[in-house]
N, C-alpha and C positions, 0 to 999 in steps of 0.2 A: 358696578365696577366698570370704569371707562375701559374699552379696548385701545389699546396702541402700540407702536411697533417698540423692539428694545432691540439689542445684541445681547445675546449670550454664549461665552465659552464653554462647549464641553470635551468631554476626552472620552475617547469609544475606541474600540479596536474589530477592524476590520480587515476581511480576508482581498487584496487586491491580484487579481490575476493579470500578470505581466505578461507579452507576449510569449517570453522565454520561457516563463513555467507552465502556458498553455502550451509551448512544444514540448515542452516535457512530459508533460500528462498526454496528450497525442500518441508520444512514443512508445507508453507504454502497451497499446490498445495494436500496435502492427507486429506484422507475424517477420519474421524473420527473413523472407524475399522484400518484402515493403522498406523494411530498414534498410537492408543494402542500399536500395535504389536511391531512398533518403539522402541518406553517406554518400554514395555515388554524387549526385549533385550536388548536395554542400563542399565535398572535393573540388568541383567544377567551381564554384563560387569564389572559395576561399584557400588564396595562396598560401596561407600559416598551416593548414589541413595535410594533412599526408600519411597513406597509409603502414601500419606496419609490416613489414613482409616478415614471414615466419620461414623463408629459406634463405640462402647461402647470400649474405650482405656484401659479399666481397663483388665491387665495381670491377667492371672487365676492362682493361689496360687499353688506352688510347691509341688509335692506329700512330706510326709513325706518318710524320707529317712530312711531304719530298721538298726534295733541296728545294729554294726559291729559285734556282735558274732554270730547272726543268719546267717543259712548257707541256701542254695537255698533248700536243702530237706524240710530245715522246711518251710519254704513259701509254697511251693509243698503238703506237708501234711495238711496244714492251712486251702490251696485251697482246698481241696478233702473234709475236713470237715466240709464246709460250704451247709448249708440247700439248697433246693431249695424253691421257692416260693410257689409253692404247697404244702410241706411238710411243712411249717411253717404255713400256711391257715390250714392245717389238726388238726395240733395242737390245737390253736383258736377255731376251730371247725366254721369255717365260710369260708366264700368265698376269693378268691385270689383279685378282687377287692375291698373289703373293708379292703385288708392290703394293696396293694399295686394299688392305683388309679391307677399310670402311666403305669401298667402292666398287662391289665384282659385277665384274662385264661391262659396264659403261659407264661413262663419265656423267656428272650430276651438275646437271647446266645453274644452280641453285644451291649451293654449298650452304648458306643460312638455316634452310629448311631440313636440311638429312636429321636424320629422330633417329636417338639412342635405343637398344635393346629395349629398354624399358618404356620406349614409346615418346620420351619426351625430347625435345630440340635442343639444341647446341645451347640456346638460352637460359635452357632451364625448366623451361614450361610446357605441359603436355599439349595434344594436340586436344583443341574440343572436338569429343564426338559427334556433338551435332553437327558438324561440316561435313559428315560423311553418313550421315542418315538419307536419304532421297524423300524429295519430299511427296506426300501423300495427294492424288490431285482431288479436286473440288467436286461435290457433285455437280454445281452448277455448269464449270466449265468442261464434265465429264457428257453431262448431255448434250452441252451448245456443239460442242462436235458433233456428233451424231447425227444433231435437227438441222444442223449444214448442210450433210450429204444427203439426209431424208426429203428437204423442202427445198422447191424449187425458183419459187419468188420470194421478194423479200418482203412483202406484207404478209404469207405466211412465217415468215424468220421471225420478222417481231411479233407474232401473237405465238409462237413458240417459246422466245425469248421472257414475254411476259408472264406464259405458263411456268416458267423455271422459275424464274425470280418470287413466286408464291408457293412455290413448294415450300412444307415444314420438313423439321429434322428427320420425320418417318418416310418421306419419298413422297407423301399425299397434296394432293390440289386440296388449298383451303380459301377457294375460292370458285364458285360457282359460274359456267362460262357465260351465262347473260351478266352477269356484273363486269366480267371482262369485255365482252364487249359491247356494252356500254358505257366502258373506260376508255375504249381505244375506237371506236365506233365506230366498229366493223358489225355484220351481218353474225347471226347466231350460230350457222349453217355453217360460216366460215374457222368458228373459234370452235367449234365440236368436231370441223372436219382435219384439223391441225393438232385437236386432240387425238382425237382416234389413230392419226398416222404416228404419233411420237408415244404413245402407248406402249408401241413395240420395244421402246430403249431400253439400252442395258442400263442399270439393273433392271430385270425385270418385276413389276410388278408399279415402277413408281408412275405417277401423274395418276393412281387411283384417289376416288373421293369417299371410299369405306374402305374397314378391313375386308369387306365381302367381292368386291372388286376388285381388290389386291391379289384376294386369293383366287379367285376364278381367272384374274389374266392368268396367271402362272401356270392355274391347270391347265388352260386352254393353249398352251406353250405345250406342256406335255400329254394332251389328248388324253386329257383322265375328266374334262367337265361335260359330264353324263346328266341325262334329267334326274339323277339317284341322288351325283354329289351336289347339282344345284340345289335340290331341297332341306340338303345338308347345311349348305352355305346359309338357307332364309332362316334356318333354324337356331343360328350360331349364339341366340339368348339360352336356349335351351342347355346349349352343349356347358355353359359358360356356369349355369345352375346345377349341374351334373344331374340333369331330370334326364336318366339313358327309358326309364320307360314312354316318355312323351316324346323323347326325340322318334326313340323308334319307329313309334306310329304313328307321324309328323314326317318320316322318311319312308317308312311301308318297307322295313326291310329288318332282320334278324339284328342279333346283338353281333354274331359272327362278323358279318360285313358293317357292322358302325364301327368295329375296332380296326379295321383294316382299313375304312375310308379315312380314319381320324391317324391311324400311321402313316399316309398320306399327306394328312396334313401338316404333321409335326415336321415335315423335309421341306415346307414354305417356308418362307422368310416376310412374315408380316408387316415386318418394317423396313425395306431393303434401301432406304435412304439412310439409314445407320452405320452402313457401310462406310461413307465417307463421310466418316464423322471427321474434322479436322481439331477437333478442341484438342485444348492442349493438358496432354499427363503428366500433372506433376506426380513427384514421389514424396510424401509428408516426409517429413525429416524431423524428430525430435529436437525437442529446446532444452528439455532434464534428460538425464539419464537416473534412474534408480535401480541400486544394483544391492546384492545380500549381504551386506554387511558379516565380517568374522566374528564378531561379539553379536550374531544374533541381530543387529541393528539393520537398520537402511542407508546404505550409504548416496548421497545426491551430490550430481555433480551435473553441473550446466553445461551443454552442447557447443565448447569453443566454438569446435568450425564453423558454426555460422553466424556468430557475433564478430561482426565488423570491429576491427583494430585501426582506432586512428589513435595519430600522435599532432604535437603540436609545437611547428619547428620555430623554437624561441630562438635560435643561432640568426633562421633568416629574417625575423621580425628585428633584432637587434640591427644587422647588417643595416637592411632596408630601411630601417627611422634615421640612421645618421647620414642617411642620402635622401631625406624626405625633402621637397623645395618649400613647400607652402604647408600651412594648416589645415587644408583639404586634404592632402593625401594622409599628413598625420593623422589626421582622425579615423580616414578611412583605415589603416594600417592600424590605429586603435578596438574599432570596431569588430575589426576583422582576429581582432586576438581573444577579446572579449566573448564573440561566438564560438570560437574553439574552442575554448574552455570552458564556455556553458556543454558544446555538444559533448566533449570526452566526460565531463561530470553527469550528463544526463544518462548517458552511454550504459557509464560505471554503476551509476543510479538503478537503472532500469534493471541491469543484469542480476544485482542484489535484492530489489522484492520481485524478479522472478524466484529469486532462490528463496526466498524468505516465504513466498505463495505455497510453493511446489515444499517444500517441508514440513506447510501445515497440512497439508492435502495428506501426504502419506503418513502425518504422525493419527490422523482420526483415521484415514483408511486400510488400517496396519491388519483388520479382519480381511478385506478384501484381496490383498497383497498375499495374504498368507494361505486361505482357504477358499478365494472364489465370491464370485457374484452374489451367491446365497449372503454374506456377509456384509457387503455392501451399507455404508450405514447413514442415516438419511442424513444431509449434510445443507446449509446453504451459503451464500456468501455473508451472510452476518456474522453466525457463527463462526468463520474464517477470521473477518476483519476485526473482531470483539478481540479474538487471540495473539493476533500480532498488532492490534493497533493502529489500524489503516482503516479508514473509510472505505465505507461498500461496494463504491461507487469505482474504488481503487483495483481494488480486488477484482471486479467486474472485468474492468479495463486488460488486468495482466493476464486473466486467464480466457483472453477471446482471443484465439486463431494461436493457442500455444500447447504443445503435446509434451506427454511425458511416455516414456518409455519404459516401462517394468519388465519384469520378469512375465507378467500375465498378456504381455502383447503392449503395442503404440495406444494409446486414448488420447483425448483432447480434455486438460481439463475440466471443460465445462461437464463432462462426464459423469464428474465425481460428485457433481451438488443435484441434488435429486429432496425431490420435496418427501414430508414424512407421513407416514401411514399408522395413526393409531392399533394397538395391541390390547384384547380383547381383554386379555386376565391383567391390565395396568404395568407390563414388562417395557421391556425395551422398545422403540418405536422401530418401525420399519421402512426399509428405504423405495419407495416407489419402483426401482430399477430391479432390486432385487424381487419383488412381486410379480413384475414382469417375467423374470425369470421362471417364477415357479409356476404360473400362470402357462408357461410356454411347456416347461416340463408335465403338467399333467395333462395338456390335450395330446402332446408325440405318444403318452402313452396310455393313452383312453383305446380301448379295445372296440371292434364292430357292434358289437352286441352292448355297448354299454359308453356311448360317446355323451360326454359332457355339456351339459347347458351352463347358461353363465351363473345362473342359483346355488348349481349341485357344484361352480368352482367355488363360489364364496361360500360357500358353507362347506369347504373342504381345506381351505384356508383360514376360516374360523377353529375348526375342530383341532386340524393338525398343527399349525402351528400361530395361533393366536390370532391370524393376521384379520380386523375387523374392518371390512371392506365391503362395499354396497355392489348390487349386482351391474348398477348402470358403470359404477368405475372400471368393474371386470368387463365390460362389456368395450367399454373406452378401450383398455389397455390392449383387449383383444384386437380389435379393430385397429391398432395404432400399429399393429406387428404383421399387419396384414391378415390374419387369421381368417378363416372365413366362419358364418352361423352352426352350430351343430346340426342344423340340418342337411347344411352342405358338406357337412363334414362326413358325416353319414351315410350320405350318397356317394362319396368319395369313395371312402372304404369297401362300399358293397359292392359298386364297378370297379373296384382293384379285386377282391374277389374272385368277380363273376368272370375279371378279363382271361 
């Protein structure tokens, strides 16, 4: 059979992603600060764009405009001769507050800005808090002061300066001083002697290069680092394994004075660069709200305030096209309609399979809602997307950086999907989260004389409640919630005890 080339027709259907529907799939995946900002600059882009304001629409009345023959001197002189509040109270022969309530005792050089009982301005809008929070300073420039007043030239200033700029978030030099100077290619003598002097700063304890160092400046501050608590200090693996018998005699000193060195210790502050921490505290803010329905049911309802309200002003799109000059602006004035109306549809889009998400979530974890974690039931996003008909991939999307809010406290839904854990006697499967759970429950109440290995949990969780779980997973789970070994567990107990 000769080969050679032909044409042939055929007919296939495929999925094409359009820019528009990859902002759409996009939107679904951002948390509700992300959106805003989103919205916020598409506003800035697009003149048709315009937010909805959900207070009082009524436009405030245009100043009256002055004669055309007055000229700005006489406005000017107008101004100058008008009274003050005081002088007009003088008059009266009474007090500034019974002429002027919203003004007692002196006059308010800024009438725009006077804030209503309730806090908010003549406009309408409150004042934001943040303008009157002060702001927190920096550790960095909390030291550079200091190492100003402490050093005296300024080739010590800059290997100061360069010690700060390598501190991490705990106050610690992570940076060793021959690499610093061999960076700045100073003498070693130099960059240890600019150490030792800036040592002293406040906070105390920071430019150490161990927790051990941290904490011996501080004592050495308060005259407590003795050759007793220094060998306490070399010890601090011991302390950390809770071995109080090897610390002991690794210290040469009774159990009486290791509990009194170590309530010592607990008045340090091991990380005193923490202090200035400057990140910023958001507060989560719910996307659903789930609330107990009167028939018994769940009631869901989407978090308005923080889904952006735009609208999309077809008045001024009309105006505007019949004063277009050319086919350039018309288009551009076409375009510019066409993406409104993708973004309010995307908008509208987004907010319905959050709601669409967030109803499957609570109709499978109706156990949870009702009696607690123990109920938890193993969940994932297939199962999710199989039920409403959305790809996993979808599902994935809405439910990253989005909370629901119940009755049982704020979660993120990703909370809710939790891999499953086979059931010994062939019952219901178990939710990984809830194991955890119970896993955490019987070590709070393992007694001294009788602390738990990770065998005696899985074959405790076998017996009682089906759950057929291998010791390495108990082991994992443990470890994942920070737990510590039963042998340190142990040791816990017994110097809680002894203390």
């Amino acid at each position: 059979m000769a080969l050679s080339p032909r044409l042939e027709f055929r007919q296939a259907q495929s999925l094409t992603l359009t820019p528009q529907l990859m902002q759409s799939i996009r939107l679904l995946q951002l948390s509700h600060l992300e959106l805003n900002d989103f919205v916020d600059a598409e506003l800035l882009r697009n003149p048709l764009l315009e937010r909805e304001d959900g207070g009082d629409t009524d436009a405030p009345e245009a100043p009256e405009r002055a004669p055309e023959g007055q000229s700005y001197e006489d406005t000017v002189e107008h101004g100058d001769r008008i009274q003050s509040a005081d002088t007009i109270a003088d008059g009266y022969d009474t007090s500034v507050e019974n002429v002027f309530p919203d003004q007692p005792g002196q006059d308010q050089l800024n009438p725009q800005s006077r804030l209503d009982r309730n806090g908010a301005s003549e406009g309408g809008e409150a004042p934001d808090i943040d303008q009157f929070v002060a702001a927190r300073p920096r550790l960095s420039d909390h030291l550079e002061n200091q190492t100003n007043m402490i050093l005296r030239t300024p080739a010590d200033r800059l290997i100061a300066r360069y010690l700060i700029d390598n501190l991490n978030e705990a106050g610690y030099l992570a940076v060793e001083p021959q690499a610093i100077a061999d960076q700045l290619g100073a003498e070693l003598a130099d960059v240890e002697a600019v150490l030792q002097a800036v040592q002293g700063c406040d906070p105390l304890g920071v430019f150490a290069r161990s927790v051990k160092e941290c904490l011996a400046m501080q004592l050495r501050e308060k005259d407590r680092l003795d050759p007793i608590m220094m060998r306490l200090l070399d010890n601090l693996e011991m302390l950390a394994d809770h071995n109080m018998p090897a610390l002991m005699r690794a210290v040469g000193c009774d159990r009486e004075d290791i509990n009194e060195m170590l309530a010592e210790l607990r008045q340090l502050d091991p990380k005193p660069g923490r202090a200035f921490d400057v990140g910023p505290v958001e507060a989560v803010v719910p996307d659903v709200f789930v609330r107990p329905g009167p028939a018994g049911d769940w009631q869901i309802e989407l978090n308005t305030e923080v889904l952006p309200k735009v609208l999309v002003n077809r008045v001024y799109y009309a105006t505007v096209t019949k004063k277009a000059r050319d086919s350039s602006e018309k288009a551009f004035l076409s375009d510019c309609l066409q993406t409104a109306n993708w973004l309010t549809k995307s908008l509208d889009q987004r907010a319905q399979t959050i709601l669409k998400v967030a109803a499957e979530i609570v109709r499978q974890q109706d156990g949870f809602l009702l009696h607690g974690i123990a109920h938890l039931r193993p969940m994932t996003l297939k199962m999710v997307a199989e039920t409403i008909e959305m790809h996993e991939s979808t599902v994935s999307r809405v439910t990253s950086n989005k909370y629901l809010s119940t009755p049982r406290g704020l979660f993120e839904m990703k909370y809710f999907f939790t891999t499953a854990i086979a059931s010994s006697d062939g019952g219901v499967d178990h939710s990984a989260e809830a194991v955890r759970h119970r896993i955490r429950q019987l070590i709070d109440a393992e007694a001294t004389s009788d602390v738990l290995s990770d065998d005696t949990i899985a074959e405790v969780l076998k017996r009682e409640q089906g759950i057929d779980v291998a010791r390495r997973t108990v082991a994992k789970y443990r470890e994942g919630m920070n737990i510590p070994s039963s042998v340190i567990r142990r040791r816990q107990k017994k110097n809680l005890e002894q203390a």
